[in-house]
N, C-alpha and C positions, 0 to 999 in steps of 0.2 A: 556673340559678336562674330563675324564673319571675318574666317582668317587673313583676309586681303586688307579690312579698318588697321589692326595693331602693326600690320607690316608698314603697311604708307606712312603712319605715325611714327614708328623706329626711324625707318627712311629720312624722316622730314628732321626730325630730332636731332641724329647724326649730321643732318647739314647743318643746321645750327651753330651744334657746340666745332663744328670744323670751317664754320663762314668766315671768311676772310676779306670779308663789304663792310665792315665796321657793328656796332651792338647795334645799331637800329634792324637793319637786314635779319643778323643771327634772332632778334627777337621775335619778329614778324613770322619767320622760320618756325620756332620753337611754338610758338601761342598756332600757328596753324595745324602743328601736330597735334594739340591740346583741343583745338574744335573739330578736328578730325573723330577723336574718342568722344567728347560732348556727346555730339550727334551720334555715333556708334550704340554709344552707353543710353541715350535715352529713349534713342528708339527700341532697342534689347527690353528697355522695361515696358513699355506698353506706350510709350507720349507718341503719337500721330497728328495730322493735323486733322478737323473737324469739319464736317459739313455746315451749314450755314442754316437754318430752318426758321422758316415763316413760322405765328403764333399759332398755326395748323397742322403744324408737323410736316407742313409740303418742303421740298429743297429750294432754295434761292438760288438765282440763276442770274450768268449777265454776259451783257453780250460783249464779243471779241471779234473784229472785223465780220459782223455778220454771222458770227457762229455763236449759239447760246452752249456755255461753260457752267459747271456748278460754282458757287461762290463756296469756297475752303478758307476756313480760316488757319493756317500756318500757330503751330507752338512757340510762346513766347520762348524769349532768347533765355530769361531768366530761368524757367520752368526745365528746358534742356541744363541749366547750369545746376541749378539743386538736384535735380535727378541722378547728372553723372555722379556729383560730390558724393551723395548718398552711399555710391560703391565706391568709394573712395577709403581703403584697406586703414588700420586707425594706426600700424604703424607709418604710413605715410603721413596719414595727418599731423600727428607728433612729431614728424622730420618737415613738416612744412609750418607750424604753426613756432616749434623753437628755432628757427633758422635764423638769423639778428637781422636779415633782409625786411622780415615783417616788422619787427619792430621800430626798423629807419623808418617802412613808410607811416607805421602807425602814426611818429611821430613827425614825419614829414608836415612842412607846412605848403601849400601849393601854389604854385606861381600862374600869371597870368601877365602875357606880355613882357615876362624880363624880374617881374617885378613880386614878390611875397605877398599874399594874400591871408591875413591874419584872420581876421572878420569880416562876416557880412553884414548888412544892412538892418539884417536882425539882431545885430552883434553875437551871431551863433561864433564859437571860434570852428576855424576849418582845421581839415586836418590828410593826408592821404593825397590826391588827385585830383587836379580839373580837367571835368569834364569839358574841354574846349572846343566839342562839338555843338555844345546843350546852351555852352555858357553865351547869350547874346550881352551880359552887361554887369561888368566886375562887382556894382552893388549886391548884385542877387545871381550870384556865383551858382552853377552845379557841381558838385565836386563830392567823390566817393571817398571814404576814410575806412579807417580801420579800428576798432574798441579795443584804446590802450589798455582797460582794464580786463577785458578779456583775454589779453594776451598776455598780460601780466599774470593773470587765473593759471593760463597753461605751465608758462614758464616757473612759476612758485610752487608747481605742482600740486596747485587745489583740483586742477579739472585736467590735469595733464593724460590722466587714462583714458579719455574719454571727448577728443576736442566735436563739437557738435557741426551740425551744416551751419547756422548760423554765421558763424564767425569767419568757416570756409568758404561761405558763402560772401563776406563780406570780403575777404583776400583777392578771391577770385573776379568782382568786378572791379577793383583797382585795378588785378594784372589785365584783366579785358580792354578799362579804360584808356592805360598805359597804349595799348593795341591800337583803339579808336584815334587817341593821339597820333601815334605816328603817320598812319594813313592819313591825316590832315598836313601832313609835313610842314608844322610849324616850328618854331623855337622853341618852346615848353615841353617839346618832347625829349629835350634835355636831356642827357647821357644818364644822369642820376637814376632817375624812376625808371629808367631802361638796363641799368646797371642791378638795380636791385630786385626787379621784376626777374630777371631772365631766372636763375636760379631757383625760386618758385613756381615757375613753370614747366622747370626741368623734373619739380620734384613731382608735378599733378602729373606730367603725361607719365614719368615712370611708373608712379603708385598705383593709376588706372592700368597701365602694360602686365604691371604686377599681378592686381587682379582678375 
């Protein structure tokens, strides 16, 4: 990783934990030093974006004000998210997976317009975050959570040596989602999940700095 990535994420990080615009701001702050290393860390592994190829192995191509451009297909956002985790050092994982942050949200139930969102339509129960980007209609909710059991695995120390990307992988699009929220600047972005998010956020850009 090129010395200039970890420095601008320091930089960002320190504004954060010293913002004085209220938790939403400090959040915003903090999750952009975290997508800073993302993309640092996944590019460092080999994730690039891809060329586009007809069933002939020729490149696809398209046009841009009269100019023909290759057609690239850009790295899912998630692909960059598992790749960073992956160097993500195991004792930060164990400081991110016992923190009692995760377990409010694990247990968190998610709101939508003001209001508690128990179940859905399929009477799945929710659990974590709505996604109030995705979500067009309270019946059939999108909304990220977190596997109380798995977190309970960590914290009882069946699997606490060893927390997997799975599960970091499932923290991580809560605190993303949390992100996506605010940018919407609705009322569900609500102190709480911004309250609890930031601290895990703090602990991913550290453990990545760490590494």
């Amino acid at each position: 990783m090129s010395v200039e990535r970890p420095c601008l994420a320091k930089r960002m990080l320190a504004m954060a934990e010293h913002c004085q615009d209220g938790p939403d701001v400090a959040y915003l702050c903090a999750w952009a030093a975290a997508e800073v290393l993302i993309s640092s860390l996944a590019r460092e592994a080999g994730v690039r974006p891809t060329f586009s190829l007809r069933q002939n192995g020729t490149l696809r191509t398209r046009r841009v004000d009269g100019l023909k451009v290759p057609h690239v297909v850009p790295p899912r956002e998630d692909h960059l998210m598992r790749t960073a985790l992956r160097e993500l050092p195991n004792p930060a994982r164990r400081r991110l997976v016992m923190h009692p942050s995760v377990g409010s949200l694990a247990r968190r139930v998610p709101t939508f317009g003001g209001a508690e969102v128990r179940r859905d339509s399929f009477r799945q129960r929710l659990n974590g975050v709505m996604d109030l980007a995705l979500t067009r209609d309270v019946r059939y909710p999108v909304w990220h959570g977190i596997s109380q059991e798995a977190v309970a695995a960590c914290v009882n120390g069946v699997d606490a040596q060893h927390v997997g990307v799975d599960l970091l992988f499932q923290i991580a699009v809560v605190l993303r989602t949390i992100r996506s929220n605010l940018m919407l600047g609705v009322d569900d972005t609500a102190e709480a999940p911004t309250k609890l998010g930031f601290p895990l956020v703090r602990i991913l850009v550290e453990g990545w700095l760490e590494a």
